[in-house]
N, CA, C and O atoms as a Maestro MAE file, in Angstrom:
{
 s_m_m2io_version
 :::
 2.0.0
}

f_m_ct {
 s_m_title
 :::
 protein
 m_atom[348] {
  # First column is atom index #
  i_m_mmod_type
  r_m_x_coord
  r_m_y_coord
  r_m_z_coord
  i_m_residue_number
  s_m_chain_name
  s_m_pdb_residue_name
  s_m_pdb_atom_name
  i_m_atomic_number
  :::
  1 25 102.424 35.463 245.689 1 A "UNK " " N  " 7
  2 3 103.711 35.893 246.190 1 A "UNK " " CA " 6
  3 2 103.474 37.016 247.198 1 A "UNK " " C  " 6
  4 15 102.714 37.910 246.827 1 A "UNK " " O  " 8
  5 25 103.954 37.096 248.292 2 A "UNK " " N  " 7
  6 3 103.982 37.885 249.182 2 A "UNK " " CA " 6
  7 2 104.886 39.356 248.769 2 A "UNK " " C  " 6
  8 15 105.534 39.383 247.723 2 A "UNK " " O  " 8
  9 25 104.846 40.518 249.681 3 A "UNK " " N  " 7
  10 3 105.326 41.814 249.252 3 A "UNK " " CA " 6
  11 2 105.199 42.520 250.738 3 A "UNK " " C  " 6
  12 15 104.358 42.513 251.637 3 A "UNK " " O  " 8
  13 25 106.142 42.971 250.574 4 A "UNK " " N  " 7
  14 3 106.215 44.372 251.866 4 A "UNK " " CA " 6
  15 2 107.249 45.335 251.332 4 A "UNK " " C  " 6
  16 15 108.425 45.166 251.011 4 A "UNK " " O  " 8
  17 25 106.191 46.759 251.334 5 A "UNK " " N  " 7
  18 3 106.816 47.747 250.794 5 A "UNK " " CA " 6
  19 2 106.843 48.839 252.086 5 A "UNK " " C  " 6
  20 15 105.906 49.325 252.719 5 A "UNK " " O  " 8
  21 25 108.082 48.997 252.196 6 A "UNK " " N  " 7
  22 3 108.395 50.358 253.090 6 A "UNK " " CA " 6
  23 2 107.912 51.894 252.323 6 A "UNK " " C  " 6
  24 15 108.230 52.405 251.249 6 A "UNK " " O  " 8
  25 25 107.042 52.308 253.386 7 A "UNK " " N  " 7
  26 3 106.038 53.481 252.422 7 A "UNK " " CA " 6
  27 2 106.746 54.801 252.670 7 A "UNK " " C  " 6
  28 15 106.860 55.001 253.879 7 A "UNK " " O  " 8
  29 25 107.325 55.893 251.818 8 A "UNK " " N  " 7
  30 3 107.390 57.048 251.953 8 A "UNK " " CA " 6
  31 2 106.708 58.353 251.468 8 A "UNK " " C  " 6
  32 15 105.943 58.379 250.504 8 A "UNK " " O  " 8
  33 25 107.075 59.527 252.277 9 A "UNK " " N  " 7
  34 3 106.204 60.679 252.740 9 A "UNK " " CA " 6
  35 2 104.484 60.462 253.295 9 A "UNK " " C  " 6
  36 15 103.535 61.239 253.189 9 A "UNK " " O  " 8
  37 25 104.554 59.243 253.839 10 A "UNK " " N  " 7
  38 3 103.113 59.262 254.151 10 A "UNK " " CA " 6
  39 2 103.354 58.583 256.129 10 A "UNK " " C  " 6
  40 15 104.374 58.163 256.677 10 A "UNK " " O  " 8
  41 25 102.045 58.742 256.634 11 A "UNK " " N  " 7
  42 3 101.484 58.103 258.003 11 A "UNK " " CA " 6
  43 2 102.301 56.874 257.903 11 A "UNK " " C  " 6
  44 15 103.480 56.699 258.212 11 A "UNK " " O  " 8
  45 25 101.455 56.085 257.423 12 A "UNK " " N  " 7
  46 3 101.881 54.429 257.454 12 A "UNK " " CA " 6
  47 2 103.408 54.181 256.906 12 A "UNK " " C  " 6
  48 15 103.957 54.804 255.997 12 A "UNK " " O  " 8
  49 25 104.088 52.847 257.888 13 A "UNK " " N  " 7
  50 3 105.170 53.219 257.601 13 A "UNK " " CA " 6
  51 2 105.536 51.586 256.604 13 A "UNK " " C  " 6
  52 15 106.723 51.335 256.401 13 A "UNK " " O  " 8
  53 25 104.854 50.962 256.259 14 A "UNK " " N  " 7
  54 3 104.906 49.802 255.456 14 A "UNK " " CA " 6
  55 2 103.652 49.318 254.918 14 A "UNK " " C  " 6
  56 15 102.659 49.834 255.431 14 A "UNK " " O  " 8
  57 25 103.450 48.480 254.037 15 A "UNK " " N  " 7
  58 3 102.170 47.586 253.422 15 A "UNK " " CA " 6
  59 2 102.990 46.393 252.873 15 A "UNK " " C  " 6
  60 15 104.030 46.276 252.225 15 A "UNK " " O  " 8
  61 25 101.877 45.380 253.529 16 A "UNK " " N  " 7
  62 3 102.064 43.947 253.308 16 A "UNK " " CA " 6
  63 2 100.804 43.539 252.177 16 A "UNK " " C  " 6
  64 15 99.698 44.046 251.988 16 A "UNK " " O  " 8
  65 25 101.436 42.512 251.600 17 A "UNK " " N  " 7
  66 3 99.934 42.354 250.314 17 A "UNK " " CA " 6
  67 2 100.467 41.499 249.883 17 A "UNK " " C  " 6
  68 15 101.684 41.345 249.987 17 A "UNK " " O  " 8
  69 25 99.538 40.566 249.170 18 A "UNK " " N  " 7
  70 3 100.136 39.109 248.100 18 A "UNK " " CA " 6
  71 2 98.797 39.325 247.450 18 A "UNK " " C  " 6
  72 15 97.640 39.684 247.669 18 A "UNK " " O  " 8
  73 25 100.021 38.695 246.082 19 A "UNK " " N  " 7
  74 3 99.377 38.714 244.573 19 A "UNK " " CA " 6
  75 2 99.551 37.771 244.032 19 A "UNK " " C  " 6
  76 15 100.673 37.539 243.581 19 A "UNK " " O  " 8
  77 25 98.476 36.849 243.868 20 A "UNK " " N  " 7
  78 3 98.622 35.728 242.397 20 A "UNK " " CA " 6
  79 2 97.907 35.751 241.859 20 A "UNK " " C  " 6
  80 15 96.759 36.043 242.192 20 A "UNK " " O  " 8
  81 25 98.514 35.278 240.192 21 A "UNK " " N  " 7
  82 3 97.467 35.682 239.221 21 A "UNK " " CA " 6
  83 2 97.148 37.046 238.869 21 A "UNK " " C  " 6
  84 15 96.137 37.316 238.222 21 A "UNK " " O  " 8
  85 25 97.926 37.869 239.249 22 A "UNK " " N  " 7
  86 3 97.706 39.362 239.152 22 A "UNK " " CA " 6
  87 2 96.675 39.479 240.057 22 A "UNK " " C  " 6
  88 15 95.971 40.234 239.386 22 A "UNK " " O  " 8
  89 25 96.021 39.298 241.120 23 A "UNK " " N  " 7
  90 3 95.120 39.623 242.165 23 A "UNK " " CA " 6
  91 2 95.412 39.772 242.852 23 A "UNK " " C  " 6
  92 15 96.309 38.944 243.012 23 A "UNK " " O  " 8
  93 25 95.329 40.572 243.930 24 A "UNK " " N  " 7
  94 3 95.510 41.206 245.140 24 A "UNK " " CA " 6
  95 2 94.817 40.668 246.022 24 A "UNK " " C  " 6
  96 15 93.719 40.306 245.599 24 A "UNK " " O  " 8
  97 25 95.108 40.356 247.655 25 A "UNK " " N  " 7
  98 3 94.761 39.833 248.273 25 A "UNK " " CA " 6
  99 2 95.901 40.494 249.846 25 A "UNK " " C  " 6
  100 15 97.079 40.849 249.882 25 A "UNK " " O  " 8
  101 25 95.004 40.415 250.752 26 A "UNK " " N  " 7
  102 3 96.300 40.319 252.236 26 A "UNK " " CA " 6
  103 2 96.599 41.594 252.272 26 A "UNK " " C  " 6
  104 15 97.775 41.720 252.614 26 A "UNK " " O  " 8
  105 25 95.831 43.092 251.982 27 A "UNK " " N  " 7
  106 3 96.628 43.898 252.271 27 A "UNK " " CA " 6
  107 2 96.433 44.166 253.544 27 A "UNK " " C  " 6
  108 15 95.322 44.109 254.071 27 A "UNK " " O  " 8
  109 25 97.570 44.503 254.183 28 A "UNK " " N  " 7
  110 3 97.853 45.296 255.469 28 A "UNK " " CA " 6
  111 2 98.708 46.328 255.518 28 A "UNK " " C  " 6
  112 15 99.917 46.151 255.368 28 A "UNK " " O  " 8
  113 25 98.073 47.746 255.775 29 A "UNK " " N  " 7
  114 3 99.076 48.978 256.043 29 A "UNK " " CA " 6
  115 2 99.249 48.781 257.607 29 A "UNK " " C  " 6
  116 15 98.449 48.401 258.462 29 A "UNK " " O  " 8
  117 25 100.751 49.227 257.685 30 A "UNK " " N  " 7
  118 3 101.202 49.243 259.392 30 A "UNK " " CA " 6
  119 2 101.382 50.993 259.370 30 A "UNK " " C  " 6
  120 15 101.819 51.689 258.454 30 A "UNK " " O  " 8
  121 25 100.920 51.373 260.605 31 A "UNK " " N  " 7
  122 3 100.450 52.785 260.969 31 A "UNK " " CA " 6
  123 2 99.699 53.181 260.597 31 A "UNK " " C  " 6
  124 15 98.770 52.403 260.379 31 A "UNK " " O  " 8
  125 25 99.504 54.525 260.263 32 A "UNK " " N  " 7
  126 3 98.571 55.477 259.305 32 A "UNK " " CA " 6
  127 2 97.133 55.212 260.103 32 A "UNK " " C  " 6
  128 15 96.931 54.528 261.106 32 A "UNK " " O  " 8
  129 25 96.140 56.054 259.244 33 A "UNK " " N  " 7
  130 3 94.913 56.156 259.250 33 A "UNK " " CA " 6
  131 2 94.327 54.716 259.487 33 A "UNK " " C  " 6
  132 15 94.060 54.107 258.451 33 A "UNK " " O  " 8
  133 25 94.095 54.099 260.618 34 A "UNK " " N  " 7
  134 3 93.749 52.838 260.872 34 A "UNK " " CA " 6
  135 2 92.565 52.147 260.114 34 A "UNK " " C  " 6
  136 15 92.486 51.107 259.459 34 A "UNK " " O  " 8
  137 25 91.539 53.279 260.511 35 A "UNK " " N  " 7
  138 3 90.106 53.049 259.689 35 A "UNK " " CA " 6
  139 2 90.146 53.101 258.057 35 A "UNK " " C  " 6
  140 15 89.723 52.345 257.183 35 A "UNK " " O  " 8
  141 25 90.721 54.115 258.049 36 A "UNK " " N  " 7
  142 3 90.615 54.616 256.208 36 A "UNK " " CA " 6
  143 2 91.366 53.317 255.829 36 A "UNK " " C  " 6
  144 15 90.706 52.643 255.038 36 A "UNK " " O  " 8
  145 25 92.816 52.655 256.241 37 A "UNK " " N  " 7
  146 3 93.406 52.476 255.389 37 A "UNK " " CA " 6
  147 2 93.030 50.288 255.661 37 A "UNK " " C  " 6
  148 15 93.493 49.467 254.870 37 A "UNK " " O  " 8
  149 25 92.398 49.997 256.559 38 A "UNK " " N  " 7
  150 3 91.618 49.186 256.599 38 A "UNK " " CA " 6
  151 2 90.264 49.084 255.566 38 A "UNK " " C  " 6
  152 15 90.148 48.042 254.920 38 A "UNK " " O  " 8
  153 25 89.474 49.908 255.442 39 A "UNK " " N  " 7
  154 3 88.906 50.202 254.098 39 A "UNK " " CA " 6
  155 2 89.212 50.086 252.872 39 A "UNK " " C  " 6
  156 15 88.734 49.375 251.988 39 A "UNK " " O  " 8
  157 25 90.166 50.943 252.870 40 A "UNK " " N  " 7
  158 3 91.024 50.890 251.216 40 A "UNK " " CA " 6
  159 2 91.634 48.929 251.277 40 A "UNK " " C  " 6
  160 15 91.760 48.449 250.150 40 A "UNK " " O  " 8
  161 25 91.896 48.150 252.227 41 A "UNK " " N  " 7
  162 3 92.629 47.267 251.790 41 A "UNK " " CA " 6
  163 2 91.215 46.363 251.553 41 A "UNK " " C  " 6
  164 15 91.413 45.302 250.961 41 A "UNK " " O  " 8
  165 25 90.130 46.583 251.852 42 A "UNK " " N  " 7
  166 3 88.927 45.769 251.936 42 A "UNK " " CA " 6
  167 2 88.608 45.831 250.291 42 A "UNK " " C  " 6
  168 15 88.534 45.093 249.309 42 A "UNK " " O  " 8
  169 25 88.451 47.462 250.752 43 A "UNK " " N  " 7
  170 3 87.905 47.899 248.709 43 A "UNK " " CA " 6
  171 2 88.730 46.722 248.097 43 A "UNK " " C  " 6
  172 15 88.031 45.718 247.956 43 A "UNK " " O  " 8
  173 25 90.280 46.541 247.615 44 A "UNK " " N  " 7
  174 3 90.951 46.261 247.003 44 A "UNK " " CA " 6
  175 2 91.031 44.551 247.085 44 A "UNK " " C  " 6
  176 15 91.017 43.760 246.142 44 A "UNK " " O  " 8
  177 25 91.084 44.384 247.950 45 A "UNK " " N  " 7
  178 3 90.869 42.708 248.098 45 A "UNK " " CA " 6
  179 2 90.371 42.213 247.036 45 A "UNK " " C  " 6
  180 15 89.276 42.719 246.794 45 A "UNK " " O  " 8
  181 25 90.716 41.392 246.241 46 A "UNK " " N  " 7
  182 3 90.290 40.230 245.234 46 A "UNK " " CA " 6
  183 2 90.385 41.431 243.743 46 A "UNK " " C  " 6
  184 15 89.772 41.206 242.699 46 A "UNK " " O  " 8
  185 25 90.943 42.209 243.878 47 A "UNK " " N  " 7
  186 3 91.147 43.181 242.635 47 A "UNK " " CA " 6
  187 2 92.337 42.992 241.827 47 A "UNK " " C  " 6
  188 15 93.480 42.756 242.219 47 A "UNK " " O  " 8
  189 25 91.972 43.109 240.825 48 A "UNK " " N  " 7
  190 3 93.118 43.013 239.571 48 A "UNK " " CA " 6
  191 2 94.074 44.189 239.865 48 A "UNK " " C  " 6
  192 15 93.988 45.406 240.029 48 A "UNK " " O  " 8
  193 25 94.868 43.394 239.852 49 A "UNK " " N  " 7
  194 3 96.320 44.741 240.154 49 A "UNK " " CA " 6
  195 2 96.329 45.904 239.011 49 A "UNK " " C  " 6
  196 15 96.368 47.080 239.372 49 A "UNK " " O  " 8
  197 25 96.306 45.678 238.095 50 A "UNK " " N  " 7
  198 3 96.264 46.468 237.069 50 A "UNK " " CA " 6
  199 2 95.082 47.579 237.446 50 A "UNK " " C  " 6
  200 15 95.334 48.781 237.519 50 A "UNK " " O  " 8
  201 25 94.032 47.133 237.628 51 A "UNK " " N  " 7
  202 3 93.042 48.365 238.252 51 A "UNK " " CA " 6
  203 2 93.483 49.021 239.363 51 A "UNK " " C  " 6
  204 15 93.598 50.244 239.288 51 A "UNK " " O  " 8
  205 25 93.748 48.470 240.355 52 A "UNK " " N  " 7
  206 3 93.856 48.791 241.644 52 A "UNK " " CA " 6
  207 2 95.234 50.055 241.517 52 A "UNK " " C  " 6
  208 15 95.574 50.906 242.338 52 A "UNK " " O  " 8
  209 25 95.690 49.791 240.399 53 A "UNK " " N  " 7
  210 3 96.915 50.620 240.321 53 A "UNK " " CA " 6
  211 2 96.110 51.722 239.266 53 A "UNK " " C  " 6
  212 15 96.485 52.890 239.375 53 A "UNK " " O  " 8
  213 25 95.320 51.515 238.524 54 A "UNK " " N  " 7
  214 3 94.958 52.552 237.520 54 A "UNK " " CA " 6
  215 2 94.147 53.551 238.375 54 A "UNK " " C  " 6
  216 15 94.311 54.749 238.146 54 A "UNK " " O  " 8
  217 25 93.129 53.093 239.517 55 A "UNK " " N  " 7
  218 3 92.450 53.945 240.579 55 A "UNK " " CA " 6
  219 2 92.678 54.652 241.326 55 A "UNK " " C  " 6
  220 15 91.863 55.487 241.718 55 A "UNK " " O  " 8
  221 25 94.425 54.487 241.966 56 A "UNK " " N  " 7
  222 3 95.113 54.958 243.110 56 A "UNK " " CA " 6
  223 2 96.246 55.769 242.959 56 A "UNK " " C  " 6
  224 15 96.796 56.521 243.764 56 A "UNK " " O  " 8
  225 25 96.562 55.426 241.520 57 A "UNK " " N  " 7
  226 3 98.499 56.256 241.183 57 A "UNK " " CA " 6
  227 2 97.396 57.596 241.017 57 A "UNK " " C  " 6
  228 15 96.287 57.827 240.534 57 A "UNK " " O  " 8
  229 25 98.730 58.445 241.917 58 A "UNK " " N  " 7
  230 3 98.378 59.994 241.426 58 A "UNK " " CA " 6
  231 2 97.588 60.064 242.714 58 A "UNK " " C  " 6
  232 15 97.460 61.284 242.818 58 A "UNK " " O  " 8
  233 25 96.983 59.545 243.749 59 A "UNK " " N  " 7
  234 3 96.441 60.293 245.145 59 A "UNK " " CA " 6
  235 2 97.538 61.007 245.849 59 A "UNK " " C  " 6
  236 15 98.656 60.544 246.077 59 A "UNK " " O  " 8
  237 25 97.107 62.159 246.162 60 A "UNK " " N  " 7
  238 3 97.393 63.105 247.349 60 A "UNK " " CA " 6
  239 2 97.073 62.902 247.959 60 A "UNK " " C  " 6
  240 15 96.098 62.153 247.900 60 A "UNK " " O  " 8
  241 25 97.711 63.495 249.539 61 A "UNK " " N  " 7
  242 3 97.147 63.432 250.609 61 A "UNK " " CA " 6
  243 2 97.617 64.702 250.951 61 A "UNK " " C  " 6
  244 15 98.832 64.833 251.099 61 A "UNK " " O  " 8
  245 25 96.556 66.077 251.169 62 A "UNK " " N  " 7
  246 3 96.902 67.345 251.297 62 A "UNK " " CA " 6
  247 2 97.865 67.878 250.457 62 A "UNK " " C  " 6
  248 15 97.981 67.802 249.234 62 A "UNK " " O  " 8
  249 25 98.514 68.410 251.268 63 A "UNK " " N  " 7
  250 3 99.947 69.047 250.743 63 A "UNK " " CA " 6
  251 2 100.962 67.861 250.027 63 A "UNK " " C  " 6
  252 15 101.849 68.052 249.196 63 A "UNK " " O  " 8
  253 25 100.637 66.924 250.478 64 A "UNK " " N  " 7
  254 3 101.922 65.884 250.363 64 A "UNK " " CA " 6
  255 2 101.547 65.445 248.479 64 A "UNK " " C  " 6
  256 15 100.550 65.419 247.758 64 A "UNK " " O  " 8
  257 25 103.066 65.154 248.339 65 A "UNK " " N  " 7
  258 3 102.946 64.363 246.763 65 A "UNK " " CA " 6
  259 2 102.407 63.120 246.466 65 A "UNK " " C  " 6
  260 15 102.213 62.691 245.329 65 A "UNK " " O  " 8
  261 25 102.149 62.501 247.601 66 A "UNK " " N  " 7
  262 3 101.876 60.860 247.555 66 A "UNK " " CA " 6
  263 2 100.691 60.630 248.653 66 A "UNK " " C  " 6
  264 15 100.033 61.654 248.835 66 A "UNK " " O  " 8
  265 25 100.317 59.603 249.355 67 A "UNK " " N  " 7
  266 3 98.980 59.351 250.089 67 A "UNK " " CA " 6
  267 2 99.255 57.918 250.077 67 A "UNK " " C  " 6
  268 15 99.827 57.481 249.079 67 A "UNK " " O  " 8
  269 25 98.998 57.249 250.858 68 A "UNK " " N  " 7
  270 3 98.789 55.808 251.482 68 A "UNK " " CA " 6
  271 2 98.485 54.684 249.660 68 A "UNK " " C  " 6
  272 15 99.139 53.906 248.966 68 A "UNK " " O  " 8
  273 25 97.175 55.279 249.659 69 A "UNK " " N  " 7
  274 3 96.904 54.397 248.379 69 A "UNK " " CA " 6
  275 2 97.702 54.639 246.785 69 A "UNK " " C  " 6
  276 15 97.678 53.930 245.779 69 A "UNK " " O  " 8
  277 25 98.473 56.105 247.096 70 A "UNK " " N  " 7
  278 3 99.169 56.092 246.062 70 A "UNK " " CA " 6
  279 2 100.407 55.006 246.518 70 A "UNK " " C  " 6
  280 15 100.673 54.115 245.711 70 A "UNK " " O  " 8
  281 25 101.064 55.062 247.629 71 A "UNK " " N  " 7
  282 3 101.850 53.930 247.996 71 A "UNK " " CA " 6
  283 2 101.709 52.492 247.451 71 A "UNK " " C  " 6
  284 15 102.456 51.616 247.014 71 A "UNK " " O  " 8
  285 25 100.407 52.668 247.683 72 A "UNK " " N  " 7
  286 3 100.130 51.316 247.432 72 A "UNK " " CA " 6
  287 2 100.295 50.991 245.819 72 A "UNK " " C  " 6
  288 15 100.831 50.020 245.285 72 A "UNK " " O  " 8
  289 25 99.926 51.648 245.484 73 A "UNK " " N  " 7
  290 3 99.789 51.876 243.428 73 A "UNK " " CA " 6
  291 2 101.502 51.557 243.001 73 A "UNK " " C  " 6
  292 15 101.821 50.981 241.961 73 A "UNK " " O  " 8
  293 25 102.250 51.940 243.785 74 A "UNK " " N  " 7
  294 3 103.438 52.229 243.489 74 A "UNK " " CA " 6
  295 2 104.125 50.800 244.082 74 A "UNK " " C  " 6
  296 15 105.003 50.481 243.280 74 A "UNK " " O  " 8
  297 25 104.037 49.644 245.388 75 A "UNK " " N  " 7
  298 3 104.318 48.964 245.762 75 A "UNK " " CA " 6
  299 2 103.838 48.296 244.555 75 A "UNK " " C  " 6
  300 15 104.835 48.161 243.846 75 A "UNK " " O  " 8
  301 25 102.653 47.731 243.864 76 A "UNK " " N  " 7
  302 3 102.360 47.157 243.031 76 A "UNK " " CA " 6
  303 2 102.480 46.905 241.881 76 A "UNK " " C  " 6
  304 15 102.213 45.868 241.274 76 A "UNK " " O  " 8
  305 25 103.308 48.817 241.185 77 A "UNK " " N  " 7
  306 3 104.108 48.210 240.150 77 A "UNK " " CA " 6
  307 2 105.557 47.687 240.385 77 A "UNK " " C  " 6
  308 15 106.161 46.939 239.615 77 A "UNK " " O  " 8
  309 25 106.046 48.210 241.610 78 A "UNK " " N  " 7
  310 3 107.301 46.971 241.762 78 A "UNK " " CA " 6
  311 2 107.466 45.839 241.824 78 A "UNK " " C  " 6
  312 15 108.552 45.278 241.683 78 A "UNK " " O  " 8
  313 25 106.325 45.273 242.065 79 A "UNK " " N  " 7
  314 3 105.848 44.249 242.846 79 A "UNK " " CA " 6
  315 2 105.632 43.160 240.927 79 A "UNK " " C  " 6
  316 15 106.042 42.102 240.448 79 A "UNK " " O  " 8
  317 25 104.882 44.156 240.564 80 A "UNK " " N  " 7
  318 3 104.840 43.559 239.054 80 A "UNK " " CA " 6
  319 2 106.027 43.158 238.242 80 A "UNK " " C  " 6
  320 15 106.189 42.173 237.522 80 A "UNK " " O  " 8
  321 25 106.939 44.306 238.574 81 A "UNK " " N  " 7
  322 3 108.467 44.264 238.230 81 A "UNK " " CA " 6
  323 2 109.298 42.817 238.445 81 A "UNK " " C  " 6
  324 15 109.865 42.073 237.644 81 A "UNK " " O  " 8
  325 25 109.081 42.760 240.081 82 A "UNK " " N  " 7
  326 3 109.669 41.771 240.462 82 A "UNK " " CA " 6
  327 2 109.045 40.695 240.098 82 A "UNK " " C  " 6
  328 15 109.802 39.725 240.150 82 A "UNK " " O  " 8
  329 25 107.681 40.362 239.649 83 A "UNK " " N  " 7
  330 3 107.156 39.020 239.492 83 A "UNK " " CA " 6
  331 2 107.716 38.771 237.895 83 A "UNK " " C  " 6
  332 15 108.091 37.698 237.423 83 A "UNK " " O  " 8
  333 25 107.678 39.627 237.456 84 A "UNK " " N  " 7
  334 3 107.872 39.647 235.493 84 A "UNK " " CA " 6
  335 2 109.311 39.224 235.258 84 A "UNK " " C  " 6
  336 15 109.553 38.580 234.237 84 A "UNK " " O  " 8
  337 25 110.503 39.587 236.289 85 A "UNK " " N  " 7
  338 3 112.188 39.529 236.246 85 A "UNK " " CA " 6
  339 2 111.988 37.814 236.677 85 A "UNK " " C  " 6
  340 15 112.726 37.181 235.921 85 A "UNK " " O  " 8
  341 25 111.276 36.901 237.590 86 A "UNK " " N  " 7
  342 3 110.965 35.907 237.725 86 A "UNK " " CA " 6
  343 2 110.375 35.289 237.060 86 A "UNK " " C  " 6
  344 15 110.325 34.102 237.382 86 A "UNK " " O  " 8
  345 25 109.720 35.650 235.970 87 A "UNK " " N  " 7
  346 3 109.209 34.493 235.137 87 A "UNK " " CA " 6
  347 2 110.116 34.036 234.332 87 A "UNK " " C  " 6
  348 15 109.860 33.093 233.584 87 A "UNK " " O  " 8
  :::
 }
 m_bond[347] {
  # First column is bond index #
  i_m_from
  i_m_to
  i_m_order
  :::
  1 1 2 1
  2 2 3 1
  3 3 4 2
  4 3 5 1
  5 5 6 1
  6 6 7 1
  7 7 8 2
  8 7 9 1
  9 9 10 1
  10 10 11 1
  11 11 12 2
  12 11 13 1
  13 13 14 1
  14 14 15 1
  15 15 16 2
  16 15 17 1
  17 17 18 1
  18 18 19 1
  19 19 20 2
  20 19 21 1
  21 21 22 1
  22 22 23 1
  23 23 24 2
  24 23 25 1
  25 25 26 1
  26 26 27 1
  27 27 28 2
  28 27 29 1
  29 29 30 1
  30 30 31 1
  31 31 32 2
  32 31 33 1
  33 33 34 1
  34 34 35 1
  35 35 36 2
  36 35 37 1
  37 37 38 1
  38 38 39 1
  39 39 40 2
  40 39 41 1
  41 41 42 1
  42 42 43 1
  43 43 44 2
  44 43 45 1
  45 45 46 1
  46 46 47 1
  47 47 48 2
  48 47 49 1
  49 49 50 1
  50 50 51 1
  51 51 52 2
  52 51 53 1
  53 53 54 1
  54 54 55 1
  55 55 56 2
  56 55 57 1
  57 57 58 1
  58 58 59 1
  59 59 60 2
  60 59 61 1
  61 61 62 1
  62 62 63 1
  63 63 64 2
  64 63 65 1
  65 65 66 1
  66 66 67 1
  67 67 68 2
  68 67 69 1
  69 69 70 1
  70 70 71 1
  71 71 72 2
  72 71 73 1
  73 73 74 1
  74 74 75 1
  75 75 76 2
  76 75 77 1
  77 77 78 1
  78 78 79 1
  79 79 80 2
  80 79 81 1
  81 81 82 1
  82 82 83 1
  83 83 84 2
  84 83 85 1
  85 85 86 1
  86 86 87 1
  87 87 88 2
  88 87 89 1
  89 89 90 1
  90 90 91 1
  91 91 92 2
  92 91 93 1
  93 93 94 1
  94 94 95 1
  95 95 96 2
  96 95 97 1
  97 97 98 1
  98 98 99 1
  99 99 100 2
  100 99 101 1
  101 101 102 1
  102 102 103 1
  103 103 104 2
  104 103 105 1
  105 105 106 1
  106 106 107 1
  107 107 108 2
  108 107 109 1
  109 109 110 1
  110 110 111 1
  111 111 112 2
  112 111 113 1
  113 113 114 1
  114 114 115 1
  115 115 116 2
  116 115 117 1
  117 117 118 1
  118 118 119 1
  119 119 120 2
  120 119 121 1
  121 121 122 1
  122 122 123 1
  123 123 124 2
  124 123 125 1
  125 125 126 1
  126 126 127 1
  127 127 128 2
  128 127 129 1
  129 129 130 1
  130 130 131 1
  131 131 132 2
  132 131 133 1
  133 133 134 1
  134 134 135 1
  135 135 136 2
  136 135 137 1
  137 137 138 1
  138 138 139 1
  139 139 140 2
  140 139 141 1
  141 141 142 1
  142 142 143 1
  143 143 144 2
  144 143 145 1
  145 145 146 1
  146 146 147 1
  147 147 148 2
  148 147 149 1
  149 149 150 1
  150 150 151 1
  151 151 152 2
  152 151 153 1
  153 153 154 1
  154 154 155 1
  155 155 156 2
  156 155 157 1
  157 157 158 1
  158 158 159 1
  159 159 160 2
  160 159 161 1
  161 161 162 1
  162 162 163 1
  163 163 164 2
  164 163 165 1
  165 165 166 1
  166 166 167 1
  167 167 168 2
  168 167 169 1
  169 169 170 1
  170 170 171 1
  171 171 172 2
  172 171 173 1
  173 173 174 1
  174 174 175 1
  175 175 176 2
  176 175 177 1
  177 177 178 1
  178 178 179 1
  179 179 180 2
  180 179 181 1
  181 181 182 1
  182 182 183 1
  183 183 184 2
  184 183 185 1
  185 185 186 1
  186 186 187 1
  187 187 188 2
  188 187 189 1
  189 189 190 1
  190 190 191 1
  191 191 192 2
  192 191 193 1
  193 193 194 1
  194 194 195 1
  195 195 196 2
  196 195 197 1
  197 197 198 1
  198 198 199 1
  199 199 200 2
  200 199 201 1
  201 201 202 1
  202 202 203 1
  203 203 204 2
  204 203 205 1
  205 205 206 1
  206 206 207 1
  207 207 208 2
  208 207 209 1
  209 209 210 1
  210 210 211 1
  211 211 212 2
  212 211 213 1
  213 213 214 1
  214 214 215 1
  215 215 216 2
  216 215 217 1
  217 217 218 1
  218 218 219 1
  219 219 220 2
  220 219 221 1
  221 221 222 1
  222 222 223 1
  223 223 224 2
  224 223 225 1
  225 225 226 1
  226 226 227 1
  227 227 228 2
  228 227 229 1
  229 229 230 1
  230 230 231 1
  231 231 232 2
  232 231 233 1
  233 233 234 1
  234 234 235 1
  235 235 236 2
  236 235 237 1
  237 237 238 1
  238 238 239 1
  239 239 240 2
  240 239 241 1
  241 241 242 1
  242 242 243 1
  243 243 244 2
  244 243 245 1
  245 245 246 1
  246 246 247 1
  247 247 248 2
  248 247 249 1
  249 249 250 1
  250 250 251 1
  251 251 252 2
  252 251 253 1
  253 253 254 1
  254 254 255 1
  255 255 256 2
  256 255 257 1
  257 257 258 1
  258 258 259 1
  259 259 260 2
  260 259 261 1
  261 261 262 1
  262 262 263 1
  263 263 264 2
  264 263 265 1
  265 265 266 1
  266 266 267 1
  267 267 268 2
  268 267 269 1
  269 269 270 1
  270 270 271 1
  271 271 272 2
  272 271 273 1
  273 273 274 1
  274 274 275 1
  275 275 276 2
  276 275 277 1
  277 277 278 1
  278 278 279 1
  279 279 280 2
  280 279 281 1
  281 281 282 1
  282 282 283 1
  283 283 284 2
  284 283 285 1
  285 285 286 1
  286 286 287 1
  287 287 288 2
  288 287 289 1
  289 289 290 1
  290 290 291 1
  291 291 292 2
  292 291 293 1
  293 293 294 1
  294 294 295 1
  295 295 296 2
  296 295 297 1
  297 297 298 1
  298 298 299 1
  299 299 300 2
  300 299 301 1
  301 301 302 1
  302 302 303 1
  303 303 304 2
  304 303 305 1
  305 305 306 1
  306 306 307 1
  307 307 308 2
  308 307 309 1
  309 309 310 1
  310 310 311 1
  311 311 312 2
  312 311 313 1
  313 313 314 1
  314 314 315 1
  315 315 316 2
  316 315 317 1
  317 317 318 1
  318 318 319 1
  319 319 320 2
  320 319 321 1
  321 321 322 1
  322 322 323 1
  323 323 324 2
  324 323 325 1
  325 325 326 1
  326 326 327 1
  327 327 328 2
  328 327 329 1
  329 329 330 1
  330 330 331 1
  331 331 332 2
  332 331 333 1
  333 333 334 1
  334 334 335 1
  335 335 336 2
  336 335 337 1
  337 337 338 1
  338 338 339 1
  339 339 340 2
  340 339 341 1
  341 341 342 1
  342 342 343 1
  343 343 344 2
  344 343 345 1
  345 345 346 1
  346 346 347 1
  347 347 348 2
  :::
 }
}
């Protein structure tokens, strides 16, 4: 199933990603840290959502409360939300 989450307090201003089977696959952040956050979607590729969310909830980025990959942690439990209200 496909996903696009509009990201707040951070650079990037969305992430695209699909999950089946609870695996992650397809991420793309739009804006932000081009390099870093191309990395982080590489790391994560073919990863169990459940990890990928246990590794990332709770990143900072400086001062800020949240960070790109905490975004991401957070798109993924909605994302879980919404797949679980569908079964």
């Amino acid at each position: 199933m496909h996903f696009t989450y509009k990201t707040q307090g951070t650079c990037s201003s969305a992430i695209d990603f699909d999950v089946e089977n609870n695996v992650l696959t397809n991420v793309v952040f739009t804006g932000g840290c081009n390099g870093n956050l191309k990395g982080i979607g590489s790391l994560v590729e073919g990863m169990n959502v459940d990890e990928v969310i246990r590794r990332l909830q709770g990143t900072h980025c400086g001062w800020k409360e949240t960070s790109c990959p905490d975004q991401l942690a957070r798109a993924l439990t909605l994302a879980q939300e919404k797949m679980a209200q569908n079964a």
